[in-house]
VOVO-172902 format. One line per 4 residues: for each residue x, y, z of N, C-alpha, C, O. Coordinates in nm, 4 decimals. Each point is the difference from the previous one (the first is absolute). Layout:
X,Y,Z,X,Y,Z,X,Y,Z,X,Y,Z  ...
//
This chain:
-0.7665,-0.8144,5.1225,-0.0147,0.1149,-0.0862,0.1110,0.0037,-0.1060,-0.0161,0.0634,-0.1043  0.1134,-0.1219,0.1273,0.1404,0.0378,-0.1043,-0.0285,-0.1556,-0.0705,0.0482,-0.0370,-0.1071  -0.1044,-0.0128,0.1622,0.0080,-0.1544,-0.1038,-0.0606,0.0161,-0.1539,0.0341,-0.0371,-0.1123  -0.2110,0.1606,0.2064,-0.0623,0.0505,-0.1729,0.0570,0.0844,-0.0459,-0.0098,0.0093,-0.1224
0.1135,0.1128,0.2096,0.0014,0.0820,-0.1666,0.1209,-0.0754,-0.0693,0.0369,0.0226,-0.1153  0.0198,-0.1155,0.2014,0.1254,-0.0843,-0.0961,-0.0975,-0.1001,-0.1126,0.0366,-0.0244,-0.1150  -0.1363,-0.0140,0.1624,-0.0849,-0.0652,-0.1580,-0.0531,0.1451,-0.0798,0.0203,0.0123,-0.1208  -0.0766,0.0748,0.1850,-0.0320,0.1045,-0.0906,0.1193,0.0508,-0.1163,-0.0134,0.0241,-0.1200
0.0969,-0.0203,0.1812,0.1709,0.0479,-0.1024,0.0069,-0.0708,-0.1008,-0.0059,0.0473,-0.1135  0.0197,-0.1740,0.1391,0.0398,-0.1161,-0.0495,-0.1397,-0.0113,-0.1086,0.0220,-0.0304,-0.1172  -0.1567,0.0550,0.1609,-0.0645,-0.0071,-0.1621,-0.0407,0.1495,-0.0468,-0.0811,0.0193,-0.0906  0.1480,0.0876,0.1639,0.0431,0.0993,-0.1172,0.1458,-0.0088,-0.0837,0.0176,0.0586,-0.1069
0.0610,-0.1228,0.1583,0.1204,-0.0516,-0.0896,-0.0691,-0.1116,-0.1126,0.0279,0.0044,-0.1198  -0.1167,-0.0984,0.1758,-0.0066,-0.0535,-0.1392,-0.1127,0.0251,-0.1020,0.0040,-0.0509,-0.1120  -0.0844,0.1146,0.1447,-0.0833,0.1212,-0.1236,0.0904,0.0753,-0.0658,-0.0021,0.0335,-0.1184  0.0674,-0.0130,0.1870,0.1327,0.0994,-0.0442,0.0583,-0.0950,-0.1155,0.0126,0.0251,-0.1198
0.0089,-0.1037,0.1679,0.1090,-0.1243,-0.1053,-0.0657,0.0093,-0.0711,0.0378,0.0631,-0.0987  -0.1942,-0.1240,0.0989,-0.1024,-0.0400,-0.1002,0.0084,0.1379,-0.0958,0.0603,-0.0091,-0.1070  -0.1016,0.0960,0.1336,-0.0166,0.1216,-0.0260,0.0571,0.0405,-0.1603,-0.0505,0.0322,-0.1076  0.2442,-0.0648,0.1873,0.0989,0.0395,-0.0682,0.0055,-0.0973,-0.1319,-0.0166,0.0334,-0.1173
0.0402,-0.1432,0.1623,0.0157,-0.1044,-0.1086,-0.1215,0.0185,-0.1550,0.0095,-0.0075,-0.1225  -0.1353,0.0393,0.2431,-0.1507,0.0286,-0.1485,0.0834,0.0792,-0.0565,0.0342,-0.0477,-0.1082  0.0484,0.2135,0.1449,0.0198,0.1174,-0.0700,0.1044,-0.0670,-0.0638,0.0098,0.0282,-0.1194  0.0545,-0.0917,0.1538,0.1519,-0.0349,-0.0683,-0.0730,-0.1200,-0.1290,0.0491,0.0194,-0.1112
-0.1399,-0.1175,0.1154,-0.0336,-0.0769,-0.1108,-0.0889,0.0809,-0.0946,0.0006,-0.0219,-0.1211  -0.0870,0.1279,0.1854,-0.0584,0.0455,-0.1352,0.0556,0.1424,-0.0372,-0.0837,0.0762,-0.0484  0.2112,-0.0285,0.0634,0.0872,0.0982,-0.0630,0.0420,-0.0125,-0.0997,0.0774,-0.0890,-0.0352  -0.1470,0.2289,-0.0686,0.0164,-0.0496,-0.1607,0.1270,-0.0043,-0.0258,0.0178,-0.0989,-0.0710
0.1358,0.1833,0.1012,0.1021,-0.0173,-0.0236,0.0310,-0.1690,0.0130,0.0296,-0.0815,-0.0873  -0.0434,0.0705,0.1886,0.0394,-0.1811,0.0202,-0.0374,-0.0569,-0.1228,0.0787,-0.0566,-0.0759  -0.2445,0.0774,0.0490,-0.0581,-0.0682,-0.1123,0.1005,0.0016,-0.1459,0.0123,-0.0784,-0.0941  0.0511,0.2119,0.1306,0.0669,0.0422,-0.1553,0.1375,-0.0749,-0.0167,0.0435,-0.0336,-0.1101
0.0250,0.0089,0.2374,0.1121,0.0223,0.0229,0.0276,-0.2069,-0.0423,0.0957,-0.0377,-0.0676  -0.2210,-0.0786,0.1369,-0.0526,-0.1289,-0.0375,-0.0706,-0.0093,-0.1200,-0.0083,-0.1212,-0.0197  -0.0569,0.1899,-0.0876,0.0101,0.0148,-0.0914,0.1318,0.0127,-0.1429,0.0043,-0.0421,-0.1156  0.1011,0.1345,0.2157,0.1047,0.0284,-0.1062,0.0888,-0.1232,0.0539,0.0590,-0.0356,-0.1020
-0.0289,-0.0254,0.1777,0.0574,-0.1238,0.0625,-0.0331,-0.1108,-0.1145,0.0961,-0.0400,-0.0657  -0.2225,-0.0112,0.0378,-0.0803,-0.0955,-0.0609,-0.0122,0.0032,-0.0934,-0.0438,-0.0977,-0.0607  0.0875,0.2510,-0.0207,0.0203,0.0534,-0.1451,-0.1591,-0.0046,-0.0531,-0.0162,-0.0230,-0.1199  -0.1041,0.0445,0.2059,-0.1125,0.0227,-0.0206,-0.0120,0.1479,-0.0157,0.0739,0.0874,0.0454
-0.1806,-0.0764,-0.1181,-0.0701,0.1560,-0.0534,-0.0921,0.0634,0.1583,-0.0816,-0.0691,0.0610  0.1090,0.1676,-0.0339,-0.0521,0.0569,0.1205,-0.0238,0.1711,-0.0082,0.0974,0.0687,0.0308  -0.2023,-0.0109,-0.0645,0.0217,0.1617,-0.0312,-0.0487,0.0540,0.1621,-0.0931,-0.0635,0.0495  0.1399,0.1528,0.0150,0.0109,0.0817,0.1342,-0.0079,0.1160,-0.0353,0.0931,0.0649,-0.0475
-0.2291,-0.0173,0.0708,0.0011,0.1340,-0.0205,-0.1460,0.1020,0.0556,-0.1109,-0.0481,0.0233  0.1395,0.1642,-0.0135,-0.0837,0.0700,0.1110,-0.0263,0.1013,-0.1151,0.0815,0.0827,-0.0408  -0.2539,-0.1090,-0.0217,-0.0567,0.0310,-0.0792,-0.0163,0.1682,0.0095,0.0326,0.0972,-0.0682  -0.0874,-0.1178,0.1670,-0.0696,0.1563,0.0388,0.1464,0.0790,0.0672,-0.0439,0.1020,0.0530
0.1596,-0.1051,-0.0381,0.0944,0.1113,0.0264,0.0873,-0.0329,-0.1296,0.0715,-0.0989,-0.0158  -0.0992,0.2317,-0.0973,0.0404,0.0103,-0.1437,0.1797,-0.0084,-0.0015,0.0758,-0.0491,-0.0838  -0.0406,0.1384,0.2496,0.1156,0.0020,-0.0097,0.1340,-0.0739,0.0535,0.1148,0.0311,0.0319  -0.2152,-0.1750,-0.0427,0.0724,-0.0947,0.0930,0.0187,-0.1349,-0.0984,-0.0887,-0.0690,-0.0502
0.2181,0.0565,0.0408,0.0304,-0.1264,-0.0965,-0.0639,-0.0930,-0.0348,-0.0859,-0.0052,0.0880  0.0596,-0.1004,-0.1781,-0.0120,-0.1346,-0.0056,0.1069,-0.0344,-0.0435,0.0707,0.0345,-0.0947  -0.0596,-0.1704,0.2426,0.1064,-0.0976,-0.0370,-0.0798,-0.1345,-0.0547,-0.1176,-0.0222,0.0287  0.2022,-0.0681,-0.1151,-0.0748,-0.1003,-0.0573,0.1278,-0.0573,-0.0491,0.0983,0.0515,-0.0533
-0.1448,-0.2400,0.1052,0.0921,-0.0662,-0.0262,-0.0330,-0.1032,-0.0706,-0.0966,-0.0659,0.0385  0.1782,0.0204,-0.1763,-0.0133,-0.1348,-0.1310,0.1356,-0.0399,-0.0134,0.0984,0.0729,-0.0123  -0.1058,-0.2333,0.0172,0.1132,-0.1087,-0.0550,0.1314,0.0757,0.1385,0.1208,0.0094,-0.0217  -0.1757,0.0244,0.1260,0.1286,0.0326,0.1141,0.0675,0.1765,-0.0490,0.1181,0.0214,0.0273
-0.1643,0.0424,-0.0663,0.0290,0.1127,-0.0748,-0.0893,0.1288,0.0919,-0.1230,0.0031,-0.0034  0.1762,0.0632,0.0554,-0.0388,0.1103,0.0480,-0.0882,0.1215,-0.0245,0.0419,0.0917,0.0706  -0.1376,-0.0578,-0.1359,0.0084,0.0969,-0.0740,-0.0956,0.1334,0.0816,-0.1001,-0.0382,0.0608  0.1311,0.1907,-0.0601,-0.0555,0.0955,0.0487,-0.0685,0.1078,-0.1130,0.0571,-0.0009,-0.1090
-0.1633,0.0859,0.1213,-0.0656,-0.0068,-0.0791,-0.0186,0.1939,0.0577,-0.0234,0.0193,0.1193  0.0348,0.0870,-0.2018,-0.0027,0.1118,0.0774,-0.1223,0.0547,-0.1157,0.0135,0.0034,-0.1223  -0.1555,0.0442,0.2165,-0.0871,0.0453,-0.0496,-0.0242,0.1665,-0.0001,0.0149,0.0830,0.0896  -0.0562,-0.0714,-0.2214,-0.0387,0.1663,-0.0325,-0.1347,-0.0315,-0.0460,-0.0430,-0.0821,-0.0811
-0.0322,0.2031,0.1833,-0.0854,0.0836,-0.0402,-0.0401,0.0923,-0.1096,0.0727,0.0968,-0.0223  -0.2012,-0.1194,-0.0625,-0.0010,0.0785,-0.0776,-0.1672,0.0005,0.0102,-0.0717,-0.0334,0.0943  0.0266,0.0990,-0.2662,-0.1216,-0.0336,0.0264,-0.0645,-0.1155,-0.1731,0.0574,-0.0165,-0.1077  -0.1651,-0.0261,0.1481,-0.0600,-0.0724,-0.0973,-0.1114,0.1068,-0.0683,-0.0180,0.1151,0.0398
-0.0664,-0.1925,-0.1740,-0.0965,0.0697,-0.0260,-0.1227,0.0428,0.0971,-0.0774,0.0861,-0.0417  0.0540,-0.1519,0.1889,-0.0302,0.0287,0.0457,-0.0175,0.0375,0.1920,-0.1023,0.0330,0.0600  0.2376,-0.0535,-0.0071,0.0556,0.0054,0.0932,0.1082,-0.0044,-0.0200,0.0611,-0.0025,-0.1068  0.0015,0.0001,0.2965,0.1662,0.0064,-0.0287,0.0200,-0.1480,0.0621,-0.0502,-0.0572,0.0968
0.1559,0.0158,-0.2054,0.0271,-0.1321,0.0678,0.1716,-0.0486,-0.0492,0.0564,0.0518,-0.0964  -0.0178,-0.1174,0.1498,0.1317,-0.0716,-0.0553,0.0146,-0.0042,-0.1171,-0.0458,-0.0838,-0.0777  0.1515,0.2298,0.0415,0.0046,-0.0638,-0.1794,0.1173,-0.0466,-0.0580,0.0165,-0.0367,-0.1164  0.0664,0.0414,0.2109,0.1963,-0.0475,-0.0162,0.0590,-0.1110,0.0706,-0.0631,-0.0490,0.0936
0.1384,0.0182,-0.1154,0.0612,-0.1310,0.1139,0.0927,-0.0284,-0.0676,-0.0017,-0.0446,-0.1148  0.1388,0.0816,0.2179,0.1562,-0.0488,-0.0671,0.0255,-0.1154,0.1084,-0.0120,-0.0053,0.1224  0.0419,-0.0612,-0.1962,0.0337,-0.1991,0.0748,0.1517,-0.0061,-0.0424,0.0525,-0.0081,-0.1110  0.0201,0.0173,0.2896,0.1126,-0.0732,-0.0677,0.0452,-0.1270,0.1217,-0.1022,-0.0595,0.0344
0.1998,0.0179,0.0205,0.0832,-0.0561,0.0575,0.1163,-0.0034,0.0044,0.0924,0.0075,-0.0811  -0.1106,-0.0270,0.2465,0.1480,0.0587,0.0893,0.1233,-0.1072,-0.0552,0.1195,0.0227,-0.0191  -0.1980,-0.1465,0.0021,0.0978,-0.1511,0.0089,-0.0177,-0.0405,-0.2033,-0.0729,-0.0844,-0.0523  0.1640,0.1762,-0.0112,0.0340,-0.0243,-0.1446,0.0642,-0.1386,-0.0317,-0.0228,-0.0788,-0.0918
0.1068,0.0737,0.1921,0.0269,-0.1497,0.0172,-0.0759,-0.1548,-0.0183,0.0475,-0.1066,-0.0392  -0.1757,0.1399,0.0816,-0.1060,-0.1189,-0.0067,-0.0365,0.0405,-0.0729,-0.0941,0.0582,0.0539  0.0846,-0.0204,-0.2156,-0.0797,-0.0055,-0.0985,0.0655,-0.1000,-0.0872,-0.0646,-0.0350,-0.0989  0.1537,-0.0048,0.1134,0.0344,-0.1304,-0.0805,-0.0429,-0.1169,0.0051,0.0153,-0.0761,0.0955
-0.0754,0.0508,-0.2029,-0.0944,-0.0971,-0.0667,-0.1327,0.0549,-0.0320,-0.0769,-0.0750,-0.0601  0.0272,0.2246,0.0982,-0.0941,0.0634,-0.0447,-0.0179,0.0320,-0.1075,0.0831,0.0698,-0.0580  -0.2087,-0.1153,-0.0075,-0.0247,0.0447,-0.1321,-0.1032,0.1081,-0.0299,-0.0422,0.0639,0.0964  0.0060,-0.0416,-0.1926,-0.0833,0.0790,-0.0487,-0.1337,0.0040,0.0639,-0.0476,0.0883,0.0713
-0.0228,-0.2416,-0.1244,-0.1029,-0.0375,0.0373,-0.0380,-0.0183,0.1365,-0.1161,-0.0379,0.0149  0.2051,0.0603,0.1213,-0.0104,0.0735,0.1080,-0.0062,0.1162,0.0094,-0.0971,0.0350,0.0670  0.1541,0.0403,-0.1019,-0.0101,0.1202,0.0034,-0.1581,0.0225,-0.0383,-0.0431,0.0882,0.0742  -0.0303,-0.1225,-0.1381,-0.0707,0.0228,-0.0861,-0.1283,-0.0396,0.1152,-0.1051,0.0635,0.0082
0.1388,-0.1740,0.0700,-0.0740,-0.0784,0.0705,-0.0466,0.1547,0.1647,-0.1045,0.0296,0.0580  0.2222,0.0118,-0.0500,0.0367,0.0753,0.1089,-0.0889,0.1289,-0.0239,-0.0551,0.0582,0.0934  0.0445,-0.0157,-0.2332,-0.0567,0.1492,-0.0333,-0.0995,-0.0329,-0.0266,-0.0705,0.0919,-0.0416  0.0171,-0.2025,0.0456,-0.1676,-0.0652,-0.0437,-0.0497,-0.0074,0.1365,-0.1214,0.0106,0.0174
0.1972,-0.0269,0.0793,-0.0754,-0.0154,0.1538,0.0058,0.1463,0.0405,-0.0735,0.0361,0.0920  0.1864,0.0879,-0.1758,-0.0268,0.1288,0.0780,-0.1259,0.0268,-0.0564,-0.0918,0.0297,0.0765  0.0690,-0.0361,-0.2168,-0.0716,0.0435,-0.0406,-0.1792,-0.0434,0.0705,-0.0934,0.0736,0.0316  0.1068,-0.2000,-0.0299,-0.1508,-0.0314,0.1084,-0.0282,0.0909,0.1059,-0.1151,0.0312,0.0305
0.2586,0.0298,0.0499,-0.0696,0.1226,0.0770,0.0253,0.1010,-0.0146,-0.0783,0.0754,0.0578  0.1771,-0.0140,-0.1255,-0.0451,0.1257,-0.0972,-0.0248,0.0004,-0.1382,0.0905,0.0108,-0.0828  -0.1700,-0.0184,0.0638,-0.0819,0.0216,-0.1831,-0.0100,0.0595,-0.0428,-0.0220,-0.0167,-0.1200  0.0287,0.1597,0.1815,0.0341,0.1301,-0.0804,0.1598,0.0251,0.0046,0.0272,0.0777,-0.0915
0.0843,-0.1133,0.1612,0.1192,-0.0232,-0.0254,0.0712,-0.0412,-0.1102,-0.0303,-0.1021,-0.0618  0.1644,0.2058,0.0186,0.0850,-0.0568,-0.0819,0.1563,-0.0338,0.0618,0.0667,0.0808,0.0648  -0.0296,-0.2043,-0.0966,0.1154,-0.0649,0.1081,0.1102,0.0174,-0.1215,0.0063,-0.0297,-0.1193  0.0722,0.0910,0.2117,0.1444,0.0445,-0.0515,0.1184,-0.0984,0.1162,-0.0082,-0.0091,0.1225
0.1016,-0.0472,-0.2065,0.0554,-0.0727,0.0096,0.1196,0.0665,0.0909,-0.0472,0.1074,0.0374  0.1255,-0.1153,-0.0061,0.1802,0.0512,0.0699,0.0878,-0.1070,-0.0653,-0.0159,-0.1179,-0.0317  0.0964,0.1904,0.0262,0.1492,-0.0583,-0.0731,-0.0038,-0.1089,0.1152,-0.0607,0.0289,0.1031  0.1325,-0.1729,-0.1169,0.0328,-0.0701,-0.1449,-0.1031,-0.0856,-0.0280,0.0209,-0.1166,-0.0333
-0.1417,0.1687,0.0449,-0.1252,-0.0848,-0.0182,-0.0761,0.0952,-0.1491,-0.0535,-0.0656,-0.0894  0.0568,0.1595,0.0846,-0.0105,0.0633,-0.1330,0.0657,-0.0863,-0.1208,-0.0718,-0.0558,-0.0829  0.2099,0.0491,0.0791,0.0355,-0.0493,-0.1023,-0.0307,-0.1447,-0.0457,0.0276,-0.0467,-0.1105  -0.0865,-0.0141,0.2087,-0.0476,-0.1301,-0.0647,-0.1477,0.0152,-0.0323,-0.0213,-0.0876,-0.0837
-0.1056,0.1616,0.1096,-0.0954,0.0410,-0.0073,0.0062,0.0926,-0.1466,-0.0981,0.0021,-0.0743  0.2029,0.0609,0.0474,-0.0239,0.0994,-0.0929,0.0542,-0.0708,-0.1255,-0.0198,0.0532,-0.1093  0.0969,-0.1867,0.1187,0.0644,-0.0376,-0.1195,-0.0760,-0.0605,-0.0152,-0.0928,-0.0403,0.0702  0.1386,0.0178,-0.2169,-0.1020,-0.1242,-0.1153,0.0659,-0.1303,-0.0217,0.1117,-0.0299,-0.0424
-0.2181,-0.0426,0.0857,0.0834,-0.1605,-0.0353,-0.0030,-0.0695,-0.1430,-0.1044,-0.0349,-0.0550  0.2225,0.0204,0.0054,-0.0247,-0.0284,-0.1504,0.1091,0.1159,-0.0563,0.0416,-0.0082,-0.1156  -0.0053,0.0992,0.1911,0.0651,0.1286,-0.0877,0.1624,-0.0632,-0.0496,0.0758,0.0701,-0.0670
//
């Protein structure tokens, strides 16, 4: 009798393992976190709760994304989004034409959104090249 529930344990410990490891490989943070590692583009974000960040990561660069509610001509939907980052530090070697790349992928999922920049990502967005 103790021989089976010692095999019974033993393959609820390893469903268990199995289990854990599925939750641990398909966890979007991980996804974000091997994305910003690889300096690949990765957007993380939970569409349907308005009041819950998007994080999104390009070229190893962090970026968080805080959404407002408003309304459109004909519903209410996302009409604001201030993007900044924690790590100011990794924007060196960032140019414009990222930036540009970054507010073109917010914009694919909010389209009625206007993306406002945070200091010190404004001032390269707001200047003119050539001035």
């Amino acid at each position: 009798m103790i021989i089976y529930l010692f095999r019974l344990l033993i393959l609820v410990a390893a469903i268990l393992l199995i289990y854990t490891a599925y939750k641990y490989v398909i966890n979007p943070k991980r996804k974000l976190e091997l994305a910003q590692e690889k300096k690949q583009f990765y957007f993380l974000d939970d569409a349907e709760n308005v009041k819950k960040n998007f994080l999104l990561t390009y070229k190893g660069v962090l970026f968080e994304g805080e959404k407002y509610l408003g309304t459109t001509e004909n519903s209410f939907d996302v009409v604001s989004i201030s993007v900044w980052t924690r790590q100011p530090d990794k924007l060196k070697g960032f140019e414009r034409n990222d930036l540009y790349f970054v507010e073109k992928e917010i914009y694919i999922h909010y389209p009625h959104a206007r993306v406002e920049w945070k200091n010190p990502i404004n001032k390269l967005v707001l200047s003119h090249s050539g001035d």
